[in-house]
PDB file of N, CA, C and O in Angstrom:
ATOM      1  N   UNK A   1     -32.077  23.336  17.069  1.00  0.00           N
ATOM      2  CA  UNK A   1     -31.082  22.336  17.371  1.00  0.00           C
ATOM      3  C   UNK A   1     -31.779  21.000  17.589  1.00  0.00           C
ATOM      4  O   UNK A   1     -32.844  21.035  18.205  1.00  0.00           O
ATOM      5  N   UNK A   2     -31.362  19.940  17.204  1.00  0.00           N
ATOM      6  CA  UNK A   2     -31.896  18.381  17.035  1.00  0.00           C
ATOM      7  C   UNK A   2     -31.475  17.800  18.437  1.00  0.00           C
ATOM      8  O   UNK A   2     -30.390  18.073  18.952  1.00  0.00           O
ATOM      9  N   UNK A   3     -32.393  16.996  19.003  1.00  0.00           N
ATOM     10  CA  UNK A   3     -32.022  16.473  20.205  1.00  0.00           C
ATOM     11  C   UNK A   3     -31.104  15.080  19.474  1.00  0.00           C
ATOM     12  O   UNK A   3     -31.048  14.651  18.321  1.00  0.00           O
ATOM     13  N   UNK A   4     -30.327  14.573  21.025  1.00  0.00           N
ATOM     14  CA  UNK A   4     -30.050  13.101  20.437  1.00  0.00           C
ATOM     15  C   UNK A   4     -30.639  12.045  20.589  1.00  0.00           C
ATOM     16  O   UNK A   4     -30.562  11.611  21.738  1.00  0.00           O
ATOM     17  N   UNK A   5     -31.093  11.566  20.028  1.00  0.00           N
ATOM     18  CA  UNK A   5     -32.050   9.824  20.125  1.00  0.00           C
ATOM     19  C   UNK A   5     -31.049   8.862  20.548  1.00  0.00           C
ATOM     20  O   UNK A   5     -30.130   8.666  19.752  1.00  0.00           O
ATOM     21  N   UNK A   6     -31.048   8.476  21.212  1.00  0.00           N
ATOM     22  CA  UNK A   6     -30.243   7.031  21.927  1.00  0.00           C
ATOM     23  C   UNK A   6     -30.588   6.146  21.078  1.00  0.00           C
ATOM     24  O   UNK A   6     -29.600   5.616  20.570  1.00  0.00           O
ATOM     25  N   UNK A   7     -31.254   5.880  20.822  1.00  0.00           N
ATOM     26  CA  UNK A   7     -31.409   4.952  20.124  1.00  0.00           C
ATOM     27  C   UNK A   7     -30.963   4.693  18.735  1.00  0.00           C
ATOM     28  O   UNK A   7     -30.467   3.626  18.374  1.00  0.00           O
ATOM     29  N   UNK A   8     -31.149   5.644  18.032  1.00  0.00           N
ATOM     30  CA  UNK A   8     -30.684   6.513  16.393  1.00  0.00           C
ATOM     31  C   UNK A   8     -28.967   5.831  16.633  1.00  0.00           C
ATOM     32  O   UNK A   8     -28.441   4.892  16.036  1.00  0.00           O
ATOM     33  N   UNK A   9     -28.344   6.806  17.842  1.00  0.00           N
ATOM     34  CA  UNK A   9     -26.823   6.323  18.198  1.00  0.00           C
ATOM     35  C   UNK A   9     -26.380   5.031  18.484  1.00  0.00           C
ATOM     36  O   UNK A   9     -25.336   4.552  18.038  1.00  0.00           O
ATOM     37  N   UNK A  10     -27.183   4.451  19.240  1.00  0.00           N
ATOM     38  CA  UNK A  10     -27.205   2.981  19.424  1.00  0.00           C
ATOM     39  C   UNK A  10     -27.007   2.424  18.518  1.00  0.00           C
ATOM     40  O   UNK A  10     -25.917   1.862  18.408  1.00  0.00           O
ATOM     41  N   UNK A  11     -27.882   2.349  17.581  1.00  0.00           N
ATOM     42  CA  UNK A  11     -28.071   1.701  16.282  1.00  0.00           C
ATOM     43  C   UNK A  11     -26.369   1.934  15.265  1.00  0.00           C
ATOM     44  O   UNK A  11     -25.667   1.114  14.674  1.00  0.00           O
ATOM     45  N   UNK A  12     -26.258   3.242  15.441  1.00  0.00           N
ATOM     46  CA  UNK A  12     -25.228   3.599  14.379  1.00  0.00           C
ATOM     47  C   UNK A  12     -23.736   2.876  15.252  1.00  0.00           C
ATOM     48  O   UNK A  12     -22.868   2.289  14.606  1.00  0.00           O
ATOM     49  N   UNK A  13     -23.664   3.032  16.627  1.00  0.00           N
ATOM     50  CA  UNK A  13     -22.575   2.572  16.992  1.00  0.00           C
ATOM     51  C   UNK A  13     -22.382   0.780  16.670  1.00  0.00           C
ATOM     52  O   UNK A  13     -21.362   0.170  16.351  1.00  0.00           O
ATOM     53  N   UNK A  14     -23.476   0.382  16.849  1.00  0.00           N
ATOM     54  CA  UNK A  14     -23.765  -1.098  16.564  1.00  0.00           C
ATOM     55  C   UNK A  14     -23.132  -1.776  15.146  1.00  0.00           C
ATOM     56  O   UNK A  14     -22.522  -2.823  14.929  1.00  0.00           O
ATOM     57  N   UNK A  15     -23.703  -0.356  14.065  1.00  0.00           N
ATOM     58  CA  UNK A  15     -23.676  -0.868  12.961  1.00  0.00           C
ATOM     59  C   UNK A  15     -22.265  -0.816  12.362  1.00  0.00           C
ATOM     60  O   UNK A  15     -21.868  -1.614  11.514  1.00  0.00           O
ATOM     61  N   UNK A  16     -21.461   0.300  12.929  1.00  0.00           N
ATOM     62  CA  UNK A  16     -20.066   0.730  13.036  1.00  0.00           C
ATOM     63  C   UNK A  16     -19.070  -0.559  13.681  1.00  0.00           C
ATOM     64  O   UNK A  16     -18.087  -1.074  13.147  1.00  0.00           O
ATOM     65  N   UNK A  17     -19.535  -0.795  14.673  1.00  0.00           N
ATOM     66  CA  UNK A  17     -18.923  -2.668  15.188  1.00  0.00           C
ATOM     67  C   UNK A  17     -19.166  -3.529  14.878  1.00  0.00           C
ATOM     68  O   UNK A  17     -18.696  -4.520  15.436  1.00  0.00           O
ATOM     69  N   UNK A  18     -19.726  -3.603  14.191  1.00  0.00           N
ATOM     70  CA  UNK A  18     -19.930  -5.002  13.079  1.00  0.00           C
ATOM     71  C   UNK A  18     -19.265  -4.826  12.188  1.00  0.00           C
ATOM     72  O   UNK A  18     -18.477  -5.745  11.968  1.00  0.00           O
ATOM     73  N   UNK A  19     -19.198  -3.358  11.023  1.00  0.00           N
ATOM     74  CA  UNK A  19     -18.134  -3.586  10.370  1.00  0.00           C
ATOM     75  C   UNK A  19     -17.052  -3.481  10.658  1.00  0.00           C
ATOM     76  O   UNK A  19     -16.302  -3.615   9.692  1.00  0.00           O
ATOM     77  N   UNK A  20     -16.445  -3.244  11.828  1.00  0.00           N
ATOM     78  CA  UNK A  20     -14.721  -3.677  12.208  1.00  0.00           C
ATOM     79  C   UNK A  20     -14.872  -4.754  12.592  1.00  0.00           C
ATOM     80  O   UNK A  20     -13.805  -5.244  12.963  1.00  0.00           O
ATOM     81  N   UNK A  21     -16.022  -5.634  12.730  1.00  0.00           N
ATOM     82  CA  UNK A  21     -15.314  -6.991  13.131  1.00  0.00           C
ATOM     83  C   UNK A  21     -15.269  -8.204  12.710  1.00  0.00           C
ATOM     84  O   UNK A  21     -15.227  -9.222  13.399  1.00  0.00           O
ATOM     85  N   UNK A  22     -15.279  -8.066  10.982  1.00  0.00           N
ATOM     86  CA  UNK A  22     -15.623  -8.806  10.048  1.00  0.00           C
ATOM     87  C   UNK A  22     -14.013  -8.491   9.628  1.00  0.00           C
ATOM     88  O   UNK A  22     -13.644  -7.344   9.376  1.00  0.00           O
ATOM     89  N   UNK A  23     -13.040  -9.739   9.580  1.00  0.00           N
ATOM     90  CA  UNK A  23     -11.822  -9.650   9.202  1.00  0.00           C
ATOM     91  C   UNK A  23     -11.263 -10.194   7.773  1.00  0.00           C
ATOM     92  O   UNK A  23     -12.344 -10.754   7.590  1.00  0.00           O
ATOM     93  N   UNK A  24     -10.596 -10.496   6.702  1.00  0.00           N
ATOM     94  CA  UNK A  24     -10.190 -10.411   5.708  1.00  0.00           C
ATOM     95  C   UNK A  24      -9.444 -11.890   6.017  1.00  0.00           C
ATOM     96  O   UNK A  24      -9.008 -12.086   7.151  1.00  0.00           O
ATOM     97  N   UNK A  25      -9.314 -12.897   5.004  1.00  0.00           N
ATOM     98  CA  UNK A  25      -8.922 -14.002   4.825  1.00  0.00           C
ATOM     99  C   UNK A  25      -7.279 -13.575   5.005  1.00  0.00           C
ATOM    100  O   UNK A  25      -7.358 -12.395   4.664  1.00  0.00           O
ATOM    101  N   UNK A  26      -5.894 -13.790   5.314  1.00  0.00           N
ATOM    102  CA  UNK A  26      -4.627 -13.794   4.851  1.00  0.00           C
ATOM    103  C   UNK A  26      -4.510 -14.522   4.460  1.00  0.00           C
ATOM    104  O   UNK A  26      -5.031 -15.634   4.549  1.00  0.00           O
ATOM    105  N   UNK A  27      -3.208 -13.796   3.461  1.00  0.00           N
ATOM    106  CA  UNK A  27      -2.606 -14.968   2.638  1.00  0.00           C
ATOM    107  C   UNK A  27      -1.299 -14.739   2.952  1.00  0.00           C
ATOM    108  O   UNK A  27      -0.717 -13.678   2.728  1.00  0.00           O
ATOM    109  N   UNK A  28      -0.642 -16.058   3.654  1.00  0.00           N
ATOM    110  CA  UNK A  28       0.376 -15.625   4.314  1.00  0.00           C
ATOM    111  C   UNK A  28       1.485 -16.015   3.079  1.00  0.00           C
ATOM    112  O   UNK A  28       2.564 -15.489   3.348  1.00  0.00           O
ATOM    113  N   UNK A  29       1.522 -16.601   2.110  1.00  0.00           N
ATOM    114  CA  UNK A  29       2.699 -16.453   1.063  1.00  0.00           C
ATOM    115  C   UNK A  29       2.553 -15.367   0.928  1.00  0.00           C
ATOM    116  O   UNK A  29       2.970 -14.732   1.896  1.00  0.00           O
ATOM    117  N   UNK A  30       2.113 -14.742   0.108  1.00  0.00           N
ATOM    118  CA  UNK A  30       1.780 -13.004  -0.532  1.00  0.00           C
ATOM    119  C   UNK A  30       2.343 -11.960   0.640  1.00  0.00           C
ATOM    120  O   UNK A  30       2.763 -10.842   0.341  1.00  0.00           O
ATOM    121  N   UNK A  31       2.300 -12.462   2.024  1.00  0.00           N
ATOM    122  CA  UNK A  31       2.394 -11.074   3.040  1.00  0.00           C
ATOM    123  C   UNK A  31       3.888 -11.755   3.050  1.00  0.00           C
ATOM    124  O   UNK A  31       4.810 -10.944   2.973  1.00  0.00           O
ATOM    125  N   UNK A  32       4.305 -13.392   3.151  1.00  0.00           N
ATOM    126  CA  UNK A  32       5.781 -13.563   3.394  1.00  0.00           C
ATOM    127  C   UNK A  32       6.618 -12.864   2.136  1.00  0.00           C
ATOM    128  O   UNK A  32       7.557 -12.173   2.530  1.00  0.00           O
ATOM    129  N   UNK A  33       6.445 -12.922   0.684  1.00  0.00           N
ATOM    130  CA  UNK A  33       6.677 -12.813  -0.482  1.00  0.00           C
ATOM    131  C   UNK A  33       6.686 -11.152  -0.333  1.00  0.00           C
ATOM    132  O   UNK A  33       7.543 -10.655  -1.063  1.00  0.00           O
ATOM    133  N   UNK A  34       5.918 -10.170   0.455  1.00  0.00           N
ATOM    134  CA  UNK A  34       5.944  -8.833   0.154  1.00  0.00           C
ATOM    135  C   UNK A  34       7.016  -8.541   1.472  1.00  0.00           C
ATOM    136  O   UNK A  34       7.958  -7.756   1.355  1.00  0.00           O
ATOM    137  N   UNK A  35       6.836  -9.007   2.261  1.00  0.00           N
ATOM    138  CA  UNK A  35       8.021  -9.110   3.323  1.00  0.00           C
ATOM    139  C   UNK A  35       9.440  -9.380   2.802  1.00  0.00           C
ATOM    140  O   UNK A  35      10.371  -8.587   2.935  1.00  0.00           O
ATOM    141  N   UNK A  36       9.495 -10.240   2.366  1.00  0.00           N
ATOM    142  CA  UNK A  36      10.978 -10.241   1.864  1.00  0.00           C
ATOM    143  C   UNK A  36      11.411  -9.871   0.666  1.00  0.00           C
ATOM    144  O   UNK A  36      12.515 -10.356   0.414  1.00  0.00           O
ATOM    145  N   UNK A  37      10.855  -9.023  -0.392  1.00  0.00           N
ATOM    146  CA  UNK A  37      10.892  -8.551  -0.731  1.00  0.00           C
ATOM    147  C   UNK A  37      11.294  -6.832  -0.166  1.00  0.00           C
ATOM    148  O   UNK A  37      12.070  -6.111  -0.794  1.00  0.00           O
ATOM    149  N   UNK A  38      10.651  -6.443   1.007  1.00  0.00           N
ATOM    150  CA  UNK A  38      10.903  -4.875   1.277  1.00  0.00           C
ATOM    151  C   UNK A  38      12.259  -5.150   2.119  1.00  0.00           C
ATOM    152  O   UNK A  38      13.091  -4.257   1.959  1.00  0.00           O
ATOM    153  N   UNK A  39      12.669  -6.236   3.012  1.00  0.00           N
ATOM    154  CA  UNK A  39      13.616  -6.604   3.353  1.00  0.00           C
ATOM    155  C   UNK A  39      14.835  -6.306   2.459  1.00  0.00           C
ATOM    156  O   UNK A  39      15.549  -5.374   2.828  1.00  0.00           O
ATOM    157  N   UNK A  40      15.219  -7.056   1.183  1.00  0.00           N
ATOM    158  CA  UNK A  40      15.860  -7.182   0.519  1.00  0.00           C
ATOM    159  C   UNK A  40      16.097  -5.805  -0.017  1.00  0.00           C
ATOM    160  O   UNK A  40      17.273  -5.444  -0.048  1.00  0.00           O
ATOM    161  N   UNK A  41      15.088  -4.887  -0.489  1.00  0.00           N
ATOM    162  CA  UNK A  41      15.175  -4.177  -0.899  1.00  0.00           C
ATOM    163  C   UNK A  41      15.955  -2.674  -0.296  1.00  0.00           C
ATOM    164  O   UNK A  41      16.534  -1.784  -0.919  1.00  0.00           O
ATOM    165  N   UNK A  42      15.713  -2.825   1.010  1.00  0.00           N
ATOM    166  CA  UNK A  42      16.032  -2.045   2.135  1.00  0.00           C
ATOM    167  C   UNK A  42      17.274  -2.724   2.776  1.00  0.00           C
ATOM    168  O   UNK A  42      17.486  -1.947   3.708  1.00  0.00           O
ATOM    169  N   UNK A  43      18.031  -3.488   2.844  1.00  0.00           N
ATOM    170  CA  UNK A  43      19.012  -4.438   2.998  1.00  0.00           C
ATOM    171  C   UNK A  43      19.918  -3.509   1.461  1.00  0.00           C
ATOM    172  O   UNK A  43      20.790  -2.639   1.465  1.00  0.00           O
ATOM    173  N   UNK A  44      19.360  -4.051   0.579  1.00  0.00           N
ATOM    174  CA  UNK A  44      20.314  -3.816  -0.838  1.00  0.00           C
ATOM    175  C   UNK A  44      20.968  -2.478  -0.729  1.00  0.00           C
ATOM    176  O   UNK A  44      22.116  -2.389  -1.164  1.00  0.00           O
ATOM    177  N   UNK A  45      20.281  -1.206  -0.100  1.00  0.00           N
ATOM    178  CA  UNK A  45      20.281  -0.122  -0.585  1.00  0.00           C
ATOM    179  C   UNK A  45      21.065   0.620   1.018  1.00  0.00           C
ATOM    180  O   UNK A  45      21.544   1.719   1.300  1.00  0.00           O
ATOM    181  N   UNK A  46      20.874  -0.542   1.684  1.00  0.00           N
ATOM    182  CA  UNK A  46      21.695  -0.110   2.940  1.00  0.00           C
ATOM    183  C   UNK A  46      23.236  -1.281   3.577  1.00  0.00           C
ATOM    184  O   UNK A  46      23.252  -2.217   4.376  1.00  0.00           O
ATOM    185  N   UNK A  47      24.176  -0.717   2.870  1.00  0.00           N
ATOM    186  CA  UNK A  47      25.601  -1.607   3.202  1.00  0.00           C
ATOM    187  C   UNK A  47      25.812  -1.741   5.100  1.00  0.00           C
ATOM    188  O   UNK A  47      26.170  -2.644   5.856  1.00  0.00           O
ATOM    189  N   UNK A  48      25.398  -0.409   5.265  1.00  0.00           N
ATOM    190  CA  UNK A  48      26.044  -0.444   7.092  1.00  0.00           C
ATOM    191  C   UNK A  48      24.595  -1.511   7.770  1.00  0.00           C
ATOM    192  O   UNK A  48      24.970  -2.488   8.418  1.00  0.00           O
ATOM    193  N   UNK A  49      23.325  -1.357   7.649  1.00  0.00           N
ATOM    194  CA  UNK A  49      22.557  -2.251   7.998  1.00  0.00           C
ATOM    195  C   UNK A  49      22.625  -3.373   8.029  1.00  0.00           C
ATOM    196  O   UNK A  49      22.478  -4.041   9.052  1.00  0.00           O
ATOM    197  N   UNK A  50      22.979  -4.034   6.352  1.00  0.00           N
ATOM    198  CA  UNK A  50      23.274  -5.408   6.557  1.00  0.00           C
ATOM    199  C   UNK A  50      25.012  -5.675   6.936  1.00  0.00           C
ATOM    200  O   UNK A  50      25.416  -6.835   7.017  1.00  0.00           O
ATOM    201  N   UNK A  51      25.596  -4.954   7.068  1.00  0.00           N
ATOM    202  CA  UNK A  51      26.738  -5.214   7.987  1.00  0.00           C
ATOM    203  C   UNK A  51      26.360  -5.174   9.660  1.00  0.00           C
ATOM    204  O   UNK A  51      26.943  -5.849  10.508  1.00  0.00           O
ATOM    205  N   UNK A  52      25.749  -4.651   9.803  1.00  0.00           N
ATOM    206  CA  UNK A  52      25.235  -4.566  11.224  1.00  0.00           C
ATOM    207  C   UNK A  52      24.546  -6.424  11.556  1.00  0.00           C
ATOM    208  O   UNK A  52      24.953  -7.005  12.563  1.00  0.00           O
ATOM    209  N   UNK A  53      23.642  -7.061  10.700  1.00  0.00           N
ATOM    210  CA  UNK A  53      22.603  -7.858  10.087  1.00  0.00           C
ATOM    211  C   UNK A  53      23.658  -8.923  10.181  1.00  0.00           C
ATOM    212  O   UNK A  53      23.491  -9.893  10.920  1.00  0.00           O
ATOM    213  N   UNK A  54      24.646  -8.783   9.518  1.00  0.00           N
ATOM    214  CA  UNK A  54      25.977 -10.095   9.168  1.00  0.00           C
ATOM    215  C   UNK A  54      25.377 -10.212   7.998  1.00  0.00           C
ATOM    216  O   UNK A  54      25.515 -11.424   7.834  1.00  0.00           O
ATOM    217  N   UNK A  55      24.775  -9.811   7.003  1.00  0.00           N
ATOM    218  CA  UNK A  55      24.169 -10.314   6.156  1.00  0.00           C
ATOM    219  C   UNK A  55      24.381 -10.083   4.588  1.00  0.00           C
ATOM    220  O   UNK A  55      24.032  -9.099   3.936  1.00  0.00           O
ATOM    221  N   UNK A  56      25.074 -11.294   4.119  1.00  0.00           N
ATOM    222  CA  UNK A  56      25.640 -10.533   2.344  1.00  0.00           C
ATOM    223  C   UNK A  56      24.805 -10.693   1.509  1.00  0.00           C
ATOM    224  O   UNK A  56      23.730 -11.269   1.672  1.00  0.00           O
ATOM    225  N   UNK A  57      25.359 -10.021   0.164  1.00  0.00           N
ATOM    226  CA  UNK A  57      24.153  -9.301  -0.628  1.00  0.00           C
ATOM    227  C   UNK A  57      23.863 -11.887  -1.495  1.00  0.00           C
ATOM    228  O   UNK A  57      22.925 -12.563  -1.916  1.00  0.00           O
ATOM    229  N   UNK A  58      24.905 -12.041  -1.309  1.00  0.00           N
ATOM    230  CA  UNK A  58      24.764 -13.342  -1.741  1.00  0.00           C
ATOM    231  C   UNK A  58      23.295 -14.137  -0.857  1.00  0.00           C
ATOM    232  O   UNK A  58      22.497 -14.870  -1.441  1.00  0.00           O
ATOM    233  N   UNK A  59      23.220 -13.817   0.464  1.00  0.00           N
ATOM    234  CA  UNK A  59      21.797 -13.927   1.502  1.00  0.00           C
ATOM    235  C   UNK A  59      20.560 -13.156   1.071  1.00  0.00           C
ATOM    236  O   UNK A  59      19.360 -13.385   1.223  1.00  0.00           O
ATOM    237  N   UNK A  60      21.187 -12.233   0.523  1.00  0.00           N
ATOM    238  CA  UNK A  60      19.730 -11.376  -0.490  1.00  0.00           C
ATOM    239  C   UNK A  60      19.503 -12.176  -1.547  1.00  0.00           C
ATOM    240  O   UNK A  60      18.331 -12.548  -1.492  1.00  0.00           O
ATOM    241  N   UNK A  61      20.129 -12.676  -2.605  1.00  0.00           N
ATOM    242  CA  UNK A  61      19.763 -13.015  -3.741  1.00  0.00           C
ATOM    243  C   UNK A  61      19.343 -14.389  -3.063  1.00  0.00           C
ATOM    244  O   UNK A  61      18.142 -14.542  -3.286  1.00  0.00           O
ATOM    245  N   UNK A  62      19.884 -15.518  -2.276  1.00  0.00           N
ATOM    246  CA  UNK A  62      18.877 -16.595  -1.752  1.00  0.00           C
ATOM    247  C   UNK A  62      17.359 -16.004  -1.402  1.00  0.00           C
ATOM    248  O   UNK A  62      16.297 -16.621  -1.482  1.00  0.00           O
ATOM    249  N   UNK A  63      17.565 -14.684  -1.009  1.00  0.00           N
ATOM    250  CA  UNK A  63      15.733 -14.623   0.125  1.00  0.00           C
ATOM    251  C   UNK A  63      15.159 -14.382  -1.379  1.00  0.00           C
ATOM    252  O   UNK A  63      14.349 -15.275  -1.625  1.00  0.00           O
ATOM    253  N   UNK A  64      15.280 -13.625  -2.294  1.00  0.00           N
ATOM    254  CA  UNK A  64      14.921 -13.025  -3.371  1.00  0.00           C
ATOM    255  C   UNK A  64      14.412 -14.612  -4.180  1.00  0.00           C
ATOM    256  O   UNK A  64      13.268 -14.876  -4.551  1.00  0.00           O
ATOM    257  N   UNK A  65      15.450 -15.368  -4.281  1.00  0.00           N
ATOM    258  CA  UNK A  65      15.125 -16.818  -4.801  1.00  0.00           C
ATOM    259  C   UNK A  65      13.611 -17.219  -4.317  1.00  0.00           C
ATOM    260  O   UNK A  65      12.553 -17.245  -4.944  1.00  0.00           O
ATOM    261  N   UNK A  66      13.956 -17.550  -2.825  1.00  0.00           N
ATOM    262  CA  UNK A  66      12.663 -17.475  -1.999  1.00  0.00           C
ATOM    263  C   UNK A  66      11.566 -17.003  -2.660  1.00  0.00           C
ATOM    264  O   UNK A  66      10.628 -17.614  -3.174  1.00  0.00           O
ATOM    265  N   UNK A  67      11.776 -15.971  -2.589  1.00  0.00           N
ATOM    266  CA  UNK A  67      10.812 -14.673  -2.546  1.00  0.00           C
ATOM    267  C   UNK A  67       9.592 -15.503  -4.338  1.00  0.00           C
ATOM    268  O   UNK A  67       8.444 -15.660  -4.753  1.00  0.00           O
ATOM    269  N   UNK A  68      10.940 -15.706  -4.644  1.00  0.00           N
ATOM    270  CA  UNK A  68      10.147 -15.782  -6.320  1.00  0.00           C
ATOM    271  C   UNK A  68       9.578 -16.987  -6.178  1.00  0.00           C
ATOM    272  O   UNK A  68       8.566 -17.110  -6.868  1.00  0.00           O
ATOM    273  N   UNK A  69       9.965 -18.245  -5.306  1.00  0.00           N
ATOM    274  CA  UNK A  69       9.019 -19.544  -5.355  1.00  0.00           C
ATOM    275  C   UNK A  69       7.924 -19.361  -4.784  1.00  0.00           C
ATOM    276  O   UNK A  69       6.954 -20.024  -5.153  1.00  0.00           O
ATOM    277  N   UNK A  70       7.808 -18.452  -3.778  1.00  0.00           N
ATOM    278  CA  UNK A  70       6.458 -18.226  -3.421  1.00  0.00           C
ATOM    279  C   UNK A  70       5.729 -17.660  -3.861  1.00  0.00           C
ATOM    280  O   UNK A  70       4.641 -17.978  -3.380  1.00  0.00           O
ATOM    281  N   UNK A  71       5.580 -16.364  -5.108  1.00  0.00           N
ATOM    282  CA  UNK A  71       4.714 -15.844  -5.685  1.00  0.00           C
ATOM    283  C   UNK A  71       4.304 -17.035  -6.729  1.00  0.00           C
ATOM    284  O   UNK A  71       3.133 -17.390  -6.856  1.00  0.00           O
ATOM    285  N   UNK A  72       5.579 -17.722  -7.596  1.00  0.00           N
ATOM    286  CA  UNK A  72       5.212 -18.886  -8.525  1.00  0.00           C
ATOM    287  C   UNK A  72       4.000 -19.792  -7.745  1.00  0.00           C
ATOM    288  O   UNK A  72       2.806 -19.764  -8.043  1.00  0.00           O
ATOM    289  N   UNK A  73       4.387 -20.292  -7.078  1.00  0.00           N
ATOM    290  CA  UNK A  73       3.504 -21.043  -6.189  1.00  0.00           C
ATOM    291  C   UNK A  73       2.322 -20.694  -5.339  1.00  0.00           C
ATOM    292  O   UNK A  73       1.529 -21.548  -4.942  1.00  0.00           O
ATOM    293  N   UNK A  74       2.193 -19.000  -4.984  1.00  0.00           N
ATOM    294  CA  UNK A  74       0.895 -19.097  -5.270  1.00  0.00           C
ATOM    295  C   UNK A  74      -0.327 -18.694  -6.719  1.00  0.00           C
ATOM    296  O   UNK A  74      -1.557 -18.742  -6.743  1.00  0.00           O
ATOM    297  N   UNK A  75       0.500 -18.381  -7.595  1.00  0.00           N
ATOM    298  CA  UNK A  75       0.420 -17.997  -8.824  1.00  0.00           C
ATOM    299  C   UNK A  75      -0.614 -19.408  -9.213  1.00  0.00           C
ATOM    300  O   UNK A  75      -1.795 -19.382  -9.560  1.00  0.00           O
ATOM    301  N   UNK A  76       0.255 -20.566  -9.026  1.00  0.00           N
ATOM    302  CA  UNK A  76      -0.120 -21.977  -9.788  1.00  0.00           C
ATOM    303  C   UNK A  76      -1.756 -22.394  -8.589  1.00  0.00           C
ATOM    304  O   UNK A  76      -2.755 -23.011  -8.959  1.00  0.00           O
ATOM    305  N   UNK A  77      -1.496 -21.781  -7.123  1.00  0.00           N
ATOM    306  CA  UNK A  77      -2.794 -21.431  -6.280  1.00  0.00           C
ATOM    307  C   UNK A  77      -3.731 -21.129  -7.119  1.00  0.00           C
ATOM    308  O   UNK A  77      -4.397 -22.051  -7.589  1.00  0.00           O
ATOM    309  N   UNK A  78      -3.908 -20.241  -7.368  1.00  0.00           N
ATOM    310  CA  UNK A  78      -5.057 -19.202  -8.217  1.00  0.00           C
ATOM    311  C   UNK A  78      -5.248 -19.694  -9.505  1.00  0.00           C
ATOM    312  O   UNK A  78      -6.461 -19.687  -9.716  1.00  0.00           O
ATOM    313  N   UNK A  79      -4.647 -20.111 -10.450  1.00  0.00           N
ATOM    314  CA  UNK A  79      -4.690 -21.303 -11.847  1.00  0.00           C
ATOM    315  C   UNK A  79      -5.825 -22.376 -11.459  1.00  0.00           C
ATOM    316  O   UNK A  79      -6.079 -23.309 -12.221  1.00  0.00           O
TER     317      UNK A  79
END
């Protein structure tokens, strides 16, 4: 049976917290744009929700509008 080295562990716990704490740029069009998108989608497919919501399917096709200027626009981002 292998003893444990403190140190060996040390090292590995160290190296383990560094990579969780290196975080990822957002892109908050893309997360708003995938957001209202699952909204809409889950809204569309549920009548008693968006009656609950006040919310008509005419308020979906505006967010959906939305939805599409912001992928265009970050689309023309990345160009």
């Amino acid at each position: 049976m292998e003893s444990i080295h403190l140190h060996k562990l040390a090292a590995h716990v160290l190296e383990q917290a560094a990579q969780r704490a290196t975080r990822r740029k957002g892109n908050g069009q893309a997360t708003a744009a995938l957001l209202i998108q699952m909204a809409t989608e889950i809204l569309t497919a549920s009548p008693t929700l968006r009656k609950r919501a006040n919310i008509t399917l005419v308020d979906l096709a505006a967010a959906d509008k939305v939805r599409k200027d912001l992928v265009r626009s970050q689309m023309n981002l990345i160009k």
